[in-house]
C-alpha positions in Angstrom: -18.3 6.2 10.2 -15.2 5.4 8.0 -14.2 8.4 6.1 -14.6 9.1 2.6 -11.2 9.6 1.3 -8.1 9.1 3.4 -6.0 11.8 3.7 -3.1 12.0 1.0 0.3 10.7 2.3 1.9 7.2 3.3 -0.6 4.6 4.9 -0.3 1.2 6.1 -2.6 -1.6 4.3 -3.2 -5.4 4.4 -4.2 -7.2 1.0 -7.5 -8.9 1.7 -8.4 -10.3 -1.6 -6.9 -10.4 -5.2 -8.6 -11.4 -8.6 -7.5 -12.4 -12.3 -11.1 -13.1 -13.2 -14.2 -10.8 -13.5 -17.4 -11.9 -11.4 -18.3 -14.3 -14.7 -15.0 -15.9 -14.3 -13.5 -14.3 -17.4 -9.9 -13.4 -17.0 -9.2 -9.6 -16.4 -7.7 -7.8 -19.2 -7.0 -4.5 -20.9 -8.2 -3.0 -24.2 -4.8 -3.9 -25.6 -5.5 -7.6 -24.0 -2.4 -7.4 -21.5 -3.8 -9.9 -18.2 -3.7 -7.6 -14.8 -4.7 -8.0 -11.0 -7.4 -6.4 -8.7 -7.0 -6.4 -5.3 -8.4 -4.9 -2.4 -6.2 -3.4 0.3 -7.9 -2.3 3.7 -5.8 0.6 5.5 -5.2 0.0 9.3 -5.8 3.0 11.0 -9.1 3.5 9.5 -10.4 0.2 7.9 -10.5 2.1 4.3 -10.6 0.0 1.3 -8.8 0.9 -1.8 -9.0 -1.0 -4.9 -5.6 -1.2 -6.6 -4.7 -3.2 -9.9 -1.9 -4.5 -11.0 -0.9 -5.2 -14.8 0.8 -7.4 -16.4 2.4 -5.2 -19.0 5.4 -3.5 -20.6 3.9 -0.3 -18.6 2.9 -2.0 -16.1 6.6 -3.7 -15.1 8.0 -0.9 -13.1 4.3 -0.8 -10.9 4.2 -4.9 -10.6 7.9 -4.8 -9.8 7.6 -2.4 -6.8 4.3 -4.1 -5.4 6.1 -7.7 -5.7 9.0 -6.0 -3.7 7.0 -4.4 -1.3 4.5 -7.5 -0.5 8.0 -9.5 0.1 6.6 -11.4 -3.4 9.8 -10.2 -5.5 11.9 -13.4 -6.8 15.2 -13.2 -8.6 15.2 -11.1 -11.5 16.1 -14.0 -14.0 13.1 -16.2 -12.4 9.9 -16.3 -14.2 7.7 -15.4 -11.2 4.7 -18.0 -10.9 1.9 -15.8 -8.9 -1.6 -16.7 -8.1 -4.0 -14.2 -7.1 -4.3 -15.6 -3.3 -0.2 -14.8 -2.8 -0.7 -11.4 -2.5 -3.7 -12.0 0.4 -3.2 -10.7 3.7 0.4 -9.3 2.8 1.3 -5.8 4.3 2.7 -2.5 2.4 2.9 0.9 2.7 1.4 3.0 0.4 1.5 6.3 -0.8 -2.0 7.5 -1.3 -3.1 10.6 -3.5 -6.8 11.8 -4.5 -7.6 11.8 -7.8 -11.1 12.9 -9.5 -12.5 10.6 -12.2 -15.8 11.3 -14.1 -16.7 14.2 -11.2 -16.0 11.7 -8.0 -13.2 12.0 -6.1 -11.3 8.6 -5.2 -8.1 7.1 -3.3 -5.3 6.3 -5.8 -1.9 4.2 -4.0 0.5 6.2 -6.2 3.7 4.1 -4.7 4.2 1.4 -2.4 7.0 0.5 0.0 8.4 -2.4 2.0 5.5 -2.0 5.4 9.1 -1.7 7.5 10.4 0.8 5.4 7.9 3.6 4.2 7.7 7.2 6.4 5.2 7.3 8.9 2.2 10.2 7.8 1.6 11.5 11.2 4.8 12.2 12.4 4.8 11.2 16.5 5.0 12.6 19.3 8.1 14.7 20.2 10.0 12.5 23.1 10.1 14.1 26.4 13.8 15.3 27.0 15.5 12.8 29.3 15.3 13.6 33.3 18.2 12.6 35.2 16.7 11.4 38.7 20.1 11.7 40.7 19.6 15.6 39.8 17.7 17.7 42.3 15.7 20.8 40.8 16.9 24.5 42.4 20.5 23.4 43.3 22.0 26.5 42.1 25.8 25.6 40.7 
């Protein structure tokens, strides 16, 4: 069974879809009419889905920015940036993930993202054995 929330810290995820249009094919936008992404990233270790949107705004920028960079999507910064929805498919990030409670249910938020090379590991591993010289005998007093 896939667990409910994942556990707050850095994950790794893989885009599998992205959208600009709602299920009638209207484009997605925001109260204030500024156009944004939804996408769907599936975390590794566990298979968890997040939903996490993107937008297109003056708010948005830093967000958008970060995610381009991460996904390997970021241009030059004087290029206008010509995205579709399917570029960001199947691309791999790190996320930061944090729990957040909405209308009484608790959900998965990915509060920052990083390059999927560069992010901290959650679990930190396992402690490396110390090296063992084989040329050395146990017991030899010196």
């Amino acid at each position: 069974k896939k667990p409910d929330l994942l556990k707050p810290g850095w994950h790794s995820f893989e885009v599998l879809d992205c959208f600009s249009t709602n299920q009638e094919g209207e484009k997605l936008v925001t109260k204030d009419g500024d156009p944004y992404l939804k996408g769907r990233a599936e975390e590794s270790a566990t298979g968890h889905v997040i939903y996490h949107s993107l937008f297109f705004s003056e708010n948005g920028s830093a967000k958008l920015n970060a995610f381009l960079f991460a996904t390997g999507l970021a241009g030059n910064q004087f290029e206008e940036l010509d995205l579709s929805p399917s570029d960001f498919v199947n691309k791999r990030f790190r996320g930061l993930v944090g729990i957040e409670t909405y209308n009484g249910r608790q959900y998965n938020r990915i509060e920052r993202v990083l390059p999927f090379e560069k992010a901290p590991e959650t679990q930190p591993g396992p402690k490396p054995k110390p090296a063992i010289d084989p040329d050395l005998e146990e017991g030899v007093p010196f």
